[in-house]
C-alpha positions as CSV (number, residue, x, y, z in Angstrom):
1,X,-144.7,241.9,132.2
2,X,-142.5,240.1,134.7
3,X,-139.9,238.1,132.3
4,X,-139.4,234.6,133.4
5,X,-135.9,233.2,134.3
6,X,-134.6,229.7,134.8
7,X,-136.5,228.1,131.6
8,X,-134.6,224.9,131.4
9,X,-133.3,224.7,127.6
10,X,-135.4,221.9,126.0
11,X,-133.0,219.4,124.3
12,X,-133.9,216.7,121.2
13,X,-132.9,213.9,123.5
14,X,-136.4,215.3,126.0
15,X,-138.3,214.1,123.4
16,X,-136.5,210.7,122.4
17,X,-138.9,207.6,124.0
18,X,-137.2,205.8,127.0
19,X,-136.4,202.1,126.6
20,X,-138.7,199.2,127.1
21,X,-138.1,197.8,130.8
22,X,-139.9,195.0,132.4
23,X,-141.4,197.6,135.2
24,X,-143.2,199.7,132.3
25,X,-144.7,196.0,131.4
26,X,-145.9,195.1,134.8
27,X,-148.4,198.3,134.7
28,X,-150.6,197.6,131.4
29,X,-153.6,196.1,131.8
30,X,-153.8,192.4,130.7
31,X,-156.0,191.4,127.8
32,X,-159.5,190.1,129.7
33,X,-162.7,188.8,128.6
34,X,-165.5,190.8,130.3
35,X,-166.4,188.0,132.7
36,X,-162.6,187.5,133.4
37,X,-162.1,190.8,134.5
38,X,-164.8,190.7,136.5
39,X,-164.2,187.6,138.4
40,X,-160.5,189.3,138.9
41,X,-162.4,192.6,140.6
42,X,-164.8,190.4,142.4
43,X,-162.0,188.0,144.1
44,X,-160.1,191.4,145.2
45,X,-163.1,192.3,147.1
46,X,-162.4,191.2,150.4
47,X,-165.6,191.8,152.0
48,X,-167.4,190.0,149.2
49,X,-164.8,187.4,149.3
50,X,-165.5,186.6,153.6
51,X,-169.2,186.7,152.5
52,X,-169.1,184.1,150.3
53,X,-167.0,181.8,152.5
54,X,-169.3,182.4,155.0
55,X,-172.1,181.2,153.2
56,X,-170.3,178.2,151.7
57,X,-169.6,177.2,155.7
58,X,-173.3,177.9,156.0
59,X,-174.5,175.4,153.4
60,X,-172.1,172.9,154.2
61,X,-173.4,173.2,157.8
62,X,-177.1,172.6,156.8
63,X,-176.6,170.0,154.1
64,X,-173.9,168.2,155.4
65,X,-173.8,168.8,159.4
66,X,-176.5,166.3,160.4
67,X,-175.0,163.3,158.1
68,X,-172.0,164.0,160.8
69,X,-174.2,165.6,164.0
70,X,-176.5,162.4,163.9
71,X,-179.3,163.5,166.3
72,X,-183.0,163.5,165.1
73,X,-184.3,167.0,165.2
74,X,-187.7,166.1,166.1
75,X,-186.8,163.9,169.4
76,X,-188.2,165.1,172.7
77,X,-186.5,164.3,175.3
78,X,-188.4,166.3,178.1
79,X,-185.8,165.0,181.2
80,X,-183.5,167.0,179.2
81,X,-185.6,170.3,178.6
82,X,-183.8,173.4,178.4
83,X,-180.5,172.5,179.2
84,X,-178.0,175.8,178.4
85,X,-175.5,176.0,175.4
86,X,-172.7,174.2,176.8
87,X,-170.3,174.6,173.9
88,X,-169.0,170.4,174.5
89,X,-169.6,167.8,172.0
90,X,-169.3,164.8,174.8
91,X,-172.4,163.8,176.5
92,X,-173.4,163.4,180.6
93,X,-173.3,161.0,182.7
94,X,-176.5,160.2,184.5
95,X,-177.8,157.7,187.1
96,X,-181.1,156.0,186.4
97,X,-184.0,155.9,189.3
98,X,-187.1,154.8,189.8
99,X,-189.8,156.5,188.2
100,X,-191.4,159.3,190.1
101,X,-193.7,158.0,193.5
102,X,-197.3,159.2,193.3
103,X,-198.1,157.3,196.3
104,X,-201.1,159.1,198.4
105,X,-199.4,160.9,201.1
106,X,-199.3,160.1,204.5
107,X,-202.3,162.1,206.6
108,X,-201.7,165.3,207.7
109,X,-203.2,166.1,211.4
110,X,-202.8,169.9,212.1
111,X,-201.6,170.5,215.9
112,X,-203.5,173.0,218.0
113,X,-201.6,176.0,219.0
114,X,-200.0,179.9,217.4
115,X,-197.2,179.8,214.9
116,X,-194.2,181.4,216.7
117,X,-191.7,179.7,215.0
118,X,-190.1,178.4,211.3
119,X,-190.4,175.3,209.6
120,X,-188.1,173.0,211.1
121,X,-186.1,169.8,209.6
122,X,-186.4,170.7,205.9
123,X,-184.5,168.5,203.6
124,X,-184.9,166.4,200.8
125,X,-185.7,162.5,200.6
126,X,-183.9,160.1,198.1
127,X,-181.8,161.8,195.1
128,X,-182.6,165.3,194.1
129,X,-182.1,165.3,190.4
130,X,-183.7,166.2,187.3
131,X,-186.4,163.9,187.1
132,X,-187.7,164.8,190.6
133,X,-186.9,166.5,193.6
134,X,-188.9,165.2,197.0
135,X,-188.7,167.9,200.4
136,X,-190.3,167.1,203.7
137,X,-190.1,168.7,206.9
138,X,-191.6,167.9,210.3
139,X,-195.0,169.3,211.5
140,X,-195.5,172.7,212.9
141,X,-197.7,173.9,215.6
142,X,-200.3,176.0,214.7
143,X,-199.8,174.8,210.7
144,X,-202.8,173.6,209.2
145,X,-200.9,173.9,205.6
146,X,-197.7,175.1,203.9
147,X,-196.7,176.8,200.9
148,X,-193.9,175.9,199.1
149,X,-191.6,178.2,196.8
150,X,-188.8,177.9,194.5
151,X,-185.8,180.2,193.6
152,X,-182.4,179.9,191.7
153,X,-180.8,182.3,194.2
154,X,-180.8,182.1,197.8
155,X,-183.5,184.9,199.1
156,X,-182.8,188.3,200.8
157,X,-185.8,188.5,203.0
158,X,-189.6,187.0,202.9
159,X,-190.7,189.2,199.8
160,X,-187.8,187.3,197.7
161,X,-188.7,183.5,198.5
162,X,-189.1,182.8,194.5
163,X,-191.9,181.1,192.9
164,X,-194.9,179.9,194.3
165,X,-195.2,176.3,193.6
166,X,-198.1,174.9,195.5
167,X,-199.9,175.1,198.8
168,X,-200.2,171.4,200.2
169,X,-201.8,170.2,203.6
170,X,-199.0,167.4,204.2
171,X,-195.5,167.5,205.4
172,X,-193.7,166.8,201.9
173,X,-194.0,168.1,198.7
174,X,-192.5,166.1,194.9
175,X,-191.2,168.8,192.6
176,X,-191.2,168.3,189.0
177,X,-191.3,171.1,187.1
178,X,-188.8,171.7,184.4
179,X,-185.9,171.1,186.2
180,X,-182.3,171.5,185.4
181,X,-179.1,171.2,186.4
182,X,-178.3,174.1,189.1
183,X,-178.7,174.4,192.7
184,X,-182.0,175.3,193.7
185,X,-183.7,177.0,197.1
186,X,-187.1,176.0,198.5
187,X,-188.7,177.8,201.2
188,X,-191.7,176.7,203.3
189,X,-193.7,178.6,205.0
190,X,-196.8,177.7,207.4
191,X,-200.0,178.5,206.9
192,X,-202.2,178.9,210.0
193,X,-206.2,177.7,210.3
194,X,-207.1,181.1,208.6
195,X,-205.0,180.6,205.9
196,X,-202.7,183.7,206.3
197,X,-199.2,182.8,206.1
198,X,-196.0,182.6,208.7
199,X,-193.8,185.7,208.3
200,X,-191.0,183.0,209.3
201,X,-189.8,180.6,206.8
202,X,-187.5,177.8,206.3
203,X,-185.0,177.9,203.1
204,X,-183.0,174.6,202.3
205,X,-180.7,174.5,199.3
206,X,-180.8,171.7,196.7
207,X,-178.2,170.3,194.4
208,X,-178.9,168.6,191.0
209,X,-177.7,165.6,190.2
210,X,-178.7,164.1,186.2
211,X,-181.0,161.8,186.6
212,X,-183.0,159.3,184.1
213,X,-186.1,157.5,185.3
214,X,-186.5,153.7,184.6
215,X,-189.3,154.4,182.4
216,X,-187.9,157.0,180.4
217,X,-184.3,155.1,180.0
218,X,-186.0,151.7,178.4
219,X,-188.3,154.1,175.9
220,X,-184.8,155.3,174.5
221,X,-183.5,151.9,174.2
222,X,-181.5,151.6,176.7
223,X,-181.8,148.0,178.7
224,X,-181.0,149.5,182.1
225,X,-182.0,148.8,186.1
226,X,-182.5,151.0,188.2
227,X,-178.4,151.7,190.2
228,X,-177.1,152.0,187.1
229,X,-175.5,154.8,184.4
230,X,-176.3,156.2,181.0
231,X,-174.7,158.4,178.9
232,X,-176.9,161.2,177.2
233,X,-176.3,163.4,174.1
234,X,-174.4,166.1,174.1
235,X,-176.0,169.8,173.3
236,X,-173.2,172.2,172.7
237,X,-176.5,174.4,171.5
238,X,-178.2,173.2,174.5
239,X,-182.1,172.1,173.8
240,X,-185.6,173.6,173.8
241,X,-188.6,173.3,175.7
242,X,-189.5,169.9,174.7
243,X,-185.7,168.5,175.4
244,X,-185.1,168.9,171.4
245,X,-181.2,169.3,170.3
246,X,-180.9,172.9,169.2
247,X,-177.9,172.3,167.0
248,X,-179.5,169.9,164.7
249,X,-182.8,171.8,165.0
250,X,-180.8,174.5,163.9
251,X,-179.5,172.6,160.6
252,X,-183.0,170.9,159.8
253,X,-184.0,174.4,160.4
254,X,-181.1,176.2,158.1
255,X,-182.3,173.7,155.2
256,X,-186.1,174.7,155.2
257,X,-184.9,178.6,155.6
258,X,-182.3,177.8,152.4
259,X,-184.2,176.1,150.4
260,X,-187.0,178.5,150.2
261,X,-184.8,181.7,150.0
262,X,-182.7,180.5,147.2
263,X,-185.1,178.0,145.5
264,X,-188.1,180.4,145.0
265,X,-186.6,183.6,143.5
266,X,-184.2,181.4,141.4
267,X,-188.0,180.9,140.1
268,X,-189.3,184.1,140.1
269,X,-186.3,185.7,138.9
270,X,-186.5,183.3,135.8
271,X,-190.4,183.8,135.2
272,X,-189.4,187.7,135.6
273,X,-187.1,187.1,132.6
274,X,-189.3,185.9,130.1
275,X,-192.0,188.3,130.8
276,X,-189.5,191.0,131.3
277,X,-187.4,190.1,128.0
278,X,-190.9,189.8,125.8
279,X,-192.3,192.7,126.9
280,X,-189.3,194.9,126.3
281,X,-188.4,193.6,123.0
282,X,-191.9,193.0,121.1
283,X,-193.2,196.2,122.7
284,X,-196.2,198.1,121.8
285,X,-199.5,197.0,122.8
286,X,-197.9,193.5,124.1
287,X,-195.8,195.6,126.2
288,X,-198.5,198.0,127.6
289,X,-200.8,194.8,128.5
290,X,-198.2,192.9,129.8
291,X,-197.1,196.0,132.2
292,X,-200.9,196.7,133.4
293,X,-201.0,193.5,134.5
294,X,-197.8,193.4,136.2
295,X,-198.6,197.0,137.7
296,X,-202.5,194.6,139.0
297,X,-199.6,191.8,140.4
298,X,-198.0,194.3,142.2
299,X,-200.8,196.1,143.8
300,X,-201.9,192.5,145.5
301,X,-200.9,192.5,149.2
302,X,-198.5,189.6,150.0
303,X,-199.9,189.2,153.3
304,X,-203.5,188.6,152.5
305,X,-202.9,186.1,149.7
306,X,-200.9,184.3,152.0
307,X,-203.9,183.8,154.5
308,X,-205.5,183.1,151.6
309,X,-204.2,180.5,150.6
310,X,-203.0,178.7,153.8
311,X,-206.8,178.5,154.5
312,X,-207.6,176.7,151.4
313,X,-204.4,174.4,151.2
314,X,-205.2,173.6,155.5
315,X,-202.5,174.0,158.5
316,X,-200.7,170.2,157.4
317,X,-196.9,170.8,157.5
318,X,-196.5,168.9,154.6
319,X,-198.1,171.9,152.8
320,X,-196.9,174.8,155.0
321,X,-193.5,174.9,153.1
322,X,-194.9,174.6,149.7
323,X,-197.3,177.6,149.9
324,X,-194.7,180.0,151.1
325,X,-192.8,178.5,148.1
326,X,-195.8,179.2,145.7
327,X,-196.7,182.1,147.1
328,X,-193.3,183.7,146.6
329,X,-193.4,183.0,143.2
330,X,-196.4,184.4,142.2
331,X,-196.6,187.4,144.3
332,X,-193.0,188.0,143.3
333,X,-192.0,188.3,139.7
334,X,-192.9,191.7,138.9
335,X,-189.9,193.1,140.3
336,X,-187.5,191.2,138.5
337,X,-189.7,191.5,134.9
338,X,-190.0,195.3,134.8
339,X,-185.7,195.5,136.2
340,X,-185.3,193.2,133.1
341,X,-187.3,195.0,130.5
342,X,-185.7,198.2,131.3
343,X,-182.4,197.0,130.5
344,X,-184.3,195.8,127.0
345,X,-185.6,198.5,126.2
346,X,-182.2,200.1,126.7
347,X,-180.5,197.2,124.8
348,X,-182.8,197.1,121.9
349,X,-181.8,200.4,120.5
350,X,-177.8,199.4,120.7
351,X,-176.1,200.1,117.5
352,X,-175.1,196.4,117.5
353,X,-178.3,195.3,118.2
354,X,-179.8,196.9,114.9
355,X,-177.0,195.5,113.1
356,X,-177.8,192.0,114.2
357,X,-181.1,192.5,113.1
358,X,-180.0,194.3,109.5
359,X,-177.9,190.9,109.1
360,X,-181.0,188.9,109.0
361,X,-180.5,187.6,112.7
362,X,-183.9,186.1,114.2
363,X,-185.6,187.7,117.5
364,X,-184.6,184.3,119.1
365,X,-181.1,184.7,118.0
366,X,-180.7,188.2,119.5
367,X,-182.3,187.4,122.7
368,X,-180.3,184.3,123.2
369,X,-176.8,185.6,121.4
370,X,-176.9,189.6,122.5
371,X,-179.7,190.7,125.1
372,X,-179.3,187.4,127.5
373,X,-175.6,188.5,128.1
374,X,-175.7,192.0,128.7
375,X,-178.5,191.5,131.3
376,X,-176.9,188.3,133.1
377,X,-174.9,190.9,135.2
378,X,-178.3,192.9,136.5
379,X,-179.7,189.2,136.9
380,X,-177.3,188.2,139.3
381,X,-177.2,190.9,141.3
382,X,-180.7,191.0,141.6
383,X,-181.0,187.0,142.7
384,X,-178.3,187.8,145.2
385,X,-180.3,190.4,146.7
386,X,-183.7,189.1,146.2
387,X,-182.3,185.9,148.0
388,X,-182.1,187.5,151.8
389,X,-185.6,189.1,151.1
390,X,-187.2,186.0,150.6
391,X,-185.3,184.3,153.7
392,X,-186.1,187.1,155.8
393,X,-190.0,187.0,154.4
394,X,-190.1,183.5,155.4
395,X,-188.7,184.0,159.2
396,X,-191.1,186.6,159.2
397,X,-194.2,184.8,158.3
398,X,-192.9,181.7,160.4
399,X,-192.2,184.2,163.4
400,X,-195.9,185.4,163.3
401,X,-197.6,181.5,162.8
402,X,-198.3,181.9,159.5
403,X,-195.4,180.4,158.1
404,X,-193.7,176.9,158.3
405,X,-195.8,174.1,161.3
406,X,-194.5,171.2,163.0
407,X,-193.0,168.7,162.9
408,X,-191.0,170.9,160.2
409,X,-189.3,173.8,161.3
410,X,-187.4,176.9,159.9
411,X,-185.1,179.8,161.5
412,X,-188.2,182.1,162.1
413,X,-190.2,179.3,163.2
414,X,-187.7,178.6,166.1
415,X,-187.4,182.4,166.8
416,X,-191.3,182.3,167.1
417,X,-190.7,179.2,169.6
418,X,-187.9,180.9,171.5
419,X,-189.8,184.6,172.1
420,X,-192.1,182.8,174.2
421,X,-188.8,182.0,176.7
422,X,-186.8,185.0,175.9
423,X,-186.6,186.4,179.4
424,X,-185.2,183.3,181.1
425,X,-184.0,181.4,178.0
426,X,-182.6,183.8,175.6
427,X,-180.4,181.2,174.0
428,X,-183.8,180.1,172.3
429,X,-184.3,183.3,170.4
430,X,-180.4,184.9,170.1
431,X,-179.2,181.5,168.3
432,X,-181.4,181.0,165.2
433,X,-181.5,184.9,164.9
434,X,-177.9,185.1,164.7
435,X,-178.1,182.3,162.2
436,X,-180.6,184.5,159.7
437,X,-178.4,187.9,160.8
438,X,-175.3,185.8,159.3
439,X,-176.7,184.5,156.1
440,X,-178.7,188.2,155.3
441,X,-176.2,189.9,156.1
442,X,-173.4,188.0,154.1
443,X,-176.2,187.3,151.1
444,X,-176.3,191.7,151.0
445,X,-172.5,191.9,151.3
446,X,-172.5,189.6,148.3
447,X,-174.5,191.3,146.4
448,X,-172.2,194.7,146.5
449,X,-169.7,192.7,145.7
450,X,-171.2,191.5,142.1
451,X,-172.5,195.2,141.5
452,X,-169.1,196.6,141.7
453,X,-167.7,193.5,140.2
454,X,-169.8,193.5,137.2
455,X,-170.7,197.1,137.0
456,X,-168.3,197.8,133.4
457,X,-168.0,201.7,134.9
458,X,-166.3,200.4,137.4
459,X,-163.7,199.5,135.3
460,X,-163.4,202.4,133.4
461,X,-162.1,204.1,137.0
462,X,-159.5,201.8,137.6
């Protein structure tokens, strides 16, 4: 056996405890309550922490924004149609005109002859704006009509004129079509007696001016003549298809989403508790029916029952918010009941739980004193996470029609609005989805952060 060398000698002043020092202090644990503590853990989360701010900026936006962004959500202002985010909170200038002519147009006469050449003198009469644009151009031998085309960009070549608008036998044509405020190209091209079109064409380009008709301005309020300015809202959200402000659509929306995603499983989650807490403490045959019938809740399909009963309540908006709310809760609950009377059934059998009950304490007592406690931390965590679901269930069922209805609106009813535009306005659909990505996401991050803040084995590790 190999002998070992260099044993340091052991001394009696090894063994003699070192001196109390302020540093040694610092590292004991101060003496918390249970919800201290975990308040403490919870705030040094800092994921948990940005979540929650960023839900608090949420609310405030959708409870407070429109007594400061005053701008009814419901106004349609169709001269103003899909106007792009522009990120500005001060409004446009714009000239007010006549309303829109609808004069019969002057009588075309077609001249004899071959087309062999373009459309000549195209140009626009009066102010092109938003409320109308007006193109004429002089007549064309051999042109017995004319189509008229559209684009945003200037065209390549005769396969890239833009969109058909209309094929008119005169020598002007009065677009009106959901216009905005960009530069815009119309092409002509002649059509001979046969009807086959002119491989030659004519392109002009057209720039936008905001505009307000006469008729238009006095239904807003505004005692105008024609020569003179107004100043219109501003959109930093920009507006949808019916000239509606996106930003306060987006709060009245945020408040409908909000107030069924936290207001129905706060419900649920409570009527999960009783039947939960009875059913796990009285047990026995109570327990076995009251589980059979939550196992017959379970097995009903959400979907169908909401059909159901948005047939018999009818398609008014005034009920469209309340049935999802109903539904919700009755369709919900199981969940929450059998998570609850697990951790009663656990609880129950708790050596401080029998001696409560060897003391004389009542069943109410217990429940209210001991079992209501020690599940508040599994309650929490499961509102905070039962929260997003019902805020995502709602965009769902408003995304496929089946949810909230006009005038009213919610985040998934406006995504369900803005899929219709998403290829040329995607503004319409990215802007209320980001809003229900933001509170989801942060509602889940939450959530984690209460587990591990109120998990007690957690604690036991630090």
């Amino acid at each position: 056996m190999k002998a070992t060398k260099n044993i340091p000698k052991i001394e009696e002043l090894d063994f003699t405890p070192l001196p109390k020092s302020a540093v040694n202090e610092e590292k004991m644990r101060p003496s918390q309550s249970y919800w201290q503590d975990a308040m403490r853990r919870f705030c040094k989360n800092k994921r948990a922490m940005l979540a929650a701010l960023s839900l608090m900026l949420m609310l405030a936006l959708c409870i407070l924004g429109p007594f400061i962004w005053r701008v009814d959500p419901n106004l349609q202002q169709l001269n103003e149609a899909l106007q792009s985010p522009s990120w500005s909170f001060q409004g446009r200038s714009a000239q007010v005109i006549a309303d829109p002519d609808n004069s019969d147009r002057p009588t075309f006469i077609p001249h004899p002859g071959e087309l062999s050449e373009a459309v000549k003198e195209l140009k626009t009469v009066g102010l092109a704006s938003t409320v109308q644009i007006h193109i004429s151009w002089q007549a064309l031998r051999g042109a017995h009509s004319f189509k008229v085309f559209r684009n945003e960009y200037p065209p390549l070549n005769r396969a890239t004129l833009g969109v058909p608008l209309a094929e008119v036998r005169g020598l002007e044509y009065r677009d009106a079509l959901k216009l905005e405020l960009i530069d815009y190209y119309y092409s002509v091209v002649a059509l001979d007696q046969n009807g086959q079109e002119s491989d030659l064409y004519s392109t002009y380009q057209v720039n936008v001016e905001q505009a307000f008709s006469l008729s238009e301005a006095k239904r807003h309020g505004h005692d105008v003549k024609v020569g003179d300015h107004v100043m219109l809202s501003a959109h930093p959200l920009g507006t949808d298809s019916l000239g509606r402000d996106l930003l306060a659509r987006i709060m009245k929306g945020g408040q409908v989403s909000l107030y069924i995603g936290i207001i129905a499983p706060f419900i649920y989650i409570i009527l999960g508790i009783l039947i939960g807490g009875i059913s796990g403490y009285l047990g026995g045959k109570i327990d076995s029916l009251i589980m059979r019938f939550t196992d017959f809740v379970i097995a009903l399909p959400f979907l169908l029952f909401m059909i159901l009963f948005k047939v018999a309540a009818g398609n008014a908006s005034e009920n469209s918010i309340n049935i999802i709310l109903f539904s919700l809760i009755l369709l919900s609950w199981p969940g929450s009941a059998r998570l609850i009377r697990g951790q009663v059934l656990q609880l129950r059998e708790e050596p401080y739980i029998q001696a409560a009950r060897l003391l004389g304490g009542s069943p109410l007592y217990i429940i209210i004193r001991h079992l209501l406690p020690n599940t508040l931390g599994v309650i929490l965590v499961s509102l905070s996470f039962a929260i997003p679901s019902c805020i995502f269930t709602e965009a769902f069922l408003s995304f496929i029609g089946m949810g909230v209805v006009l005038p009213d609106t919610s985040w998934g009813a406006m995504c369900n609005e803005g899929v219709k535009l998403m290829i040329t306005y995607p503004y319409l659909l990215i802007v209320p989805s980001i809003f229900i990505s933001i509170t989801v996401l942060a509602f889940n991050v939450l959530g984690d952060g209460l587990r591990d803040a109120l998990d007690a084995k957690m604690r036991s590790k630090e």
